[in-house]
C-alpha positions as CSV (number, residue, x, y, z in Angstrom):
1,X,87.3,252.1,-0.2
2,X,83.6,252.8,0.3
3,X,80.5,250.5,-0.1
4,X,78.4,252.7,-2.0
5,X,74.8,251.9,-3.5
6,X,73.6,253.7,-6.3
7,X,70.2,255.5,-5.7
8,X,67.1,253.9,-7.1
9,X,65.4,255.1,-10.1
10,X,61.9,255.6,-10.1
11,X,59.6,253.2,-11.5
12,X,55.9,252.7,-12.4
13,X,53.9,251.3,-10.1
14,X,52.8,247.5,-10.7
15,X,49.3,248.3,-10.4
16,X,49.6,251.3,-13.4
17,X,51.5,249.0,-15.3
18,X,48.4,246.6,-15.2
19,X,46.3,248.5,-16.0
20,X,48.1,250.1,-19.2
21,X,48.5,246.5,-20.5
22,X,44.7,245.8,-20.0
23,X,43.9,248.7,-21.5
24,X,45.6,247.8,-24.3
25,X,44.8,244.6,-24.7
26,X,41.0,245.9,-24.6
27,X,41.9,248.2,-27.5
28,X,43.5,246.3,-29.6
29,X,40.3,243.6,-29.2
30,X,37.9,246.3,-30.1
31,X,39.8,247.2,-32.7
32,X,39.7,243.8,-34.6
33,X,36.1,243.3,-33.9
34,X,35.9,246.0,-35.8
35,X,38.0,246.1,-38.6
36,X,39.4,242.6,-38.1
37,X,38.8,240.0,-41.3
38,X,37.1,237.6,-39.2
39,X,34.4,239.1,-36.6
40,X,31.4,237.1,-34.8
41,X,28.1,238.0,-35.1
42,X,25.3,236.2,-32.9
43,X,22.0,236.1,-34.1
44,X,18.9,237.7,-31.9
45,X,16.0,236.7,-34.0
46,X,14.2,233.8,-36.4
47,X,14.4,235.6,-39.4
48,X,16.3,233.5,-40.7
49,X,15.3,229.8,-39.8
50,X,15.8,227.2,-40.4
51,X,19.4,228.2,-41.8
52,X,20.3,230.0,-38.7
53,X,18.9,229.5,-35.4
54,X,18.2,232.3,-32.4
55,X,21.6,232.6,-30.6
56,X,23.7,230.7,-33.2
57,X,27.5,232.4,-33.4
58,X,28.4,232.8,-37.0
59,X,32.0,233.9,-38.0
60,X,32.0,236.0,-41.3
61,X,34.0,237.3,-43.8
62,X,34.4,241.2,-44.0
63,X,35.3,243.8,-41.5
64,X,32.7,245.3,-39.3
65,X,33.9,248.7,-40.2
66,X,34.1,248.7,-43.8
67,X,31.3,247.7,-45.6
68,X,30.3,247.4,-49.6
69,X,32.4,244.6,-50.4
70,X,33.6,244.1,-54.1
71,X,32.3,241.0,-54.4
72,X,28.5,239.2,-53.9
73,X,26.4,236.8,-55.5
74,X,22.9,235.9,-55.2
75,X,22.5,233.1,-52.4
76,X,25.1,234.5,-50.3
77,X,24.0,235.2,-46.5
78,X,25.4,238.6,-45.4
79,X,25.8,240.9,-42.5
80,X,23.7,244.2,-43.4
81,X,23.9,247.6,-41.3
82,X,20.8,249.8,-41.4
83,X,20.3,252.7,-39.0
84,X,22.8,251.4,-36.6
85,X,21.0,248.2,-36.7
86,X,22.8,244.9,-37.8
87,X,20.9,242.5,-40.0
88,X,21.0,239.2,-41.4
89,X,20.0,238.4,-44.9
90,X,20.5,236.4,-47.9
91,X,21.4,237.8,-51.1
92,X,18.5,236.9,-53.9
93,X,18.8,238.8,-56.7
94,X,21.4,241.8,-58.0
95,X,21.2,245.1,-59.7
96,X,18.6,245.1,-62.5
97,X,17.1,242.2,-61.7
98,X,13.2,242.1,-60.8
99,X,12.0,240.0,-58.6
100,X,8.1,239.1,-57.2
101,X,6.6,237.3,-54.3
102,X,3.1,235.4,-55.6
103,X,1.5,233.2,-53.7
104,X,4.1,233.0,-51.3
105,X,6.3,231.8,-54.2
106,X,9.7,233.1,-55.1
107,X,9.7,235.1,-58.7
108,X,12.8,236.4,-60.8
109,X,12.9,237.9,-64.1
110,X,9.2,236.8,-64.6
111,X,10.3,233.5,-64.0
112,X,9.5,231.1,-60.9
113,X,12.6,229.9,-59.3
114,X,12.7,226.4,-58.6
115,X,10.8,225.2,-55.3
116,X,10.5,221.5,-53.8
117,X,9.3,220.8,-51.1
118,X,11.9,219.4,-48.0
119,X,10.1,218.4,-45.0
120,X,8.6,220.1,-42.2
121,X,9.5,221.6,-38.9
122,X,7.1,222.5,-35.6
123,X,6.2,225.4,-36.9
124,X,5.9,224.7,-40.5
125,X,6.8,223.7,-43.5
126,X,10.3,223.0,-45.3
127,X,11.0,224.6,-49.0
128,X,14.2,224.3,-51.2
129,X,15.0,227.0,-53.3
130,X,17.5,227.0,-55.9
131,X,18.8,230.1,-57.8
132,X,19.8,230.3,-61.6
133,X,23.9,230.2,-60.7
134,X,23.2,226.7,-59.0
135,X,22.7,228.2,-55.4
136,X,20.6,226.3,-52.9
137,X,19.0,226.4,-49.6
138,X,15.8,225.7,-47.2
139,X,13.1,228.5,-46.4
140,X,10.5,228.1,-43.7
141,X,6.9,228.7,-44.8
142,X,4.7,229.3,-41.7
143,X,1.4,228.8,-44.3
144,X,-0.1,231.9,-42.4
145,X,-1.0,233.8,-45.2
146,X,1.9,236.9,-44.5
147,X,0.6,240.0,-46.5
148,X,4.6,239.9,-48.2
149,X,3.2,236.5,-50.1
150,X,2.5,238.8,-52.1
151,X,4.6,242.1,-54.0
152,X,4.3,244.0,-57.0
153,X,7.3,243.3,-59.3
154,X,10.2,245.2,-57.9
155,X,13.3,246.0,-59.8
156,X,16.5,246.5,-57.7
157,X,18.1,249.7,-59.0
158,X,22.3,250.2,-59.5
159,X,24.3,249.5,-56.7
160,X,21.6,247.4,-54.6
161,X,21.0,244.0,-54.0
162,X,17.3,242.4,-53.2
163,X,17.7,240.5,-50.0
164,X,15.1,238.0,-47.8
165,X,15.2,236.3,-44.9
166,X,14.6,232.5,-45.0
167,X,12.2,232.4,-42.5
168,X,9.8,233.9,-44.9
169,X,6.5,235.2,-43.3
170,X,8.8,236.2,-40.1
171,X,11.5,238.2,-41.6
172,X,11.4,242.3,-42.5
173,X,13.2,242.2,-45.8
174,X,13.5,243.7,-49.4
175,X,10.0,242.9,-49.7
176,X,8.9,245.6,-46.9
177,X,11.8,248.3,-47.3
178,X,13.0,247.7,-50.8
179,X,16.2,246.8,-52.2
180,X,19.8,246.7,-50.0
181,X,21.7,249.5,-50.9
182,X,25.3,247.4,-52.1
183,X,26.9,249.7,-49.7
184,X,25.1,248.6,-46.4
185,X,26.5,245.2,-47.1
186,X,29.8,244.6,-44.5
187,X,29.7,241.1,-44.6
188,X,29.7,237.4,-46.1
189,X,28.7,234.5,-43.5
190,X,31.3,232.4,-43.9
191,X,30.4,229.7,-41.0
192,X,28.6,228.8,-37.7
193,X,30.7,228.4,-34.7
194,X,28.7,227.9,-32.1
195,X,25.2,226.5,-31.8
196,X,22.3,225.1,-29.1
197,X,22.3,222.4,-32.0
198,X,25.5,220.4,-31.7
199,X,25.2,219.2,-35.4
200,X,25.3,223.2,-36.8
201,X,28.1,223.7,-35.3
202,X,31.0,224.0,-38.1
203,X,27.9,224.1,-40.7
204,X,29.3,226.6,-44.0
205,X,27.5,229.3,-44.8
206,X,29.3,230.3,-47.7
């Protein structure tokens, strides 16, 4: 009777292995930044303070991949793509509605919308603005005298949205490039998840 050892199949290298797992662990993260339900944006600029601060981490509602979601409302902050170019806005007014900047004042419909005053910040003052459907939230006026204090009366055609910042006389908006075509839109802010302000973090945004 004979001792006999079967020959050895050939395997993978460990190192390949690795790598193939890394590989697809980086794909399959890509992938649901992408088109996962839940991605993270972090926000570069002051456009819109003092809502959302420079570097705040927001987690939003809406895949990064597909955009023109079925469902918006005026006050809503969302995640716009233009050019390549992400952008942060909120959501003022919707298809067929006209809306005006005089005096620095928010206009709808030839109406003004309701605007108290809500304390100040370094930089300027507070403002609360409150929407016909009950939505509310603070703008920043800088009291500069910003040449978009001021607008024709703009109508927002089918299938757009007009959209601000709420840092108002530091934010390029509807008021400089027109309405938000619905289809840009790829995202709802739903809440902030990490902040340089302890108390944001957590904050709703929806």
């Amino acid at each position: 009777m004979t001792d006999e050892t079967e020959p050895s199949k050939s395997r993978l290298p460990i190192w390949l292995l690795i790598l193939a797992v890394v590989v697809l662990g980086l794909g399959a993260l890509l992938g649901w930044r992408q088109f996962g339900p839940y991605p993270t944006y972090t926000i570069p600029s002051g456009s819109m303070i003092p809502t959302l601060q420079v570097g705040d981490m927001l987690v939003a509602h809406g895949a990064r991949g597909l955009c023109n979601p079925p469902e918006l409302k005026a006050g809503q902050i969302i995640l716009m793509r233009d050019r390549g170019t992400t952008f942060v806005r909120r959501l003022i007014a919707g298809p067929g509605q006209t809306v005006q900047m005089i005096g620095g004042r928010l206009w709808i419909e030839g109406a003004p919308v309701k605007t108290e005053p809500a304390g100040s910040t370094a930089e300027g003052r507070l403002l609360r603005e409150t929407l016909s459907n009950g939505a509310t939230y603070l703008t920043q006026d800088l009291g500069d005298g910003s040449a978009l204090d001021d607008t024709p009366p703009i109508k927002t055609p089918a299938g757009h949205w007009f959209t601000l910042g709420d840092n108002r006389d530091n934010a390029m908006d509807s008021r400089a490039t027109g309405p938000t075509a619905a289809s840009q839109i790829c995202a709802q802010a739903v809440r902030i998840v990490y902040s340089k302000d302890p108390d944001a973090i957590g904050r709703r945004l929806d």
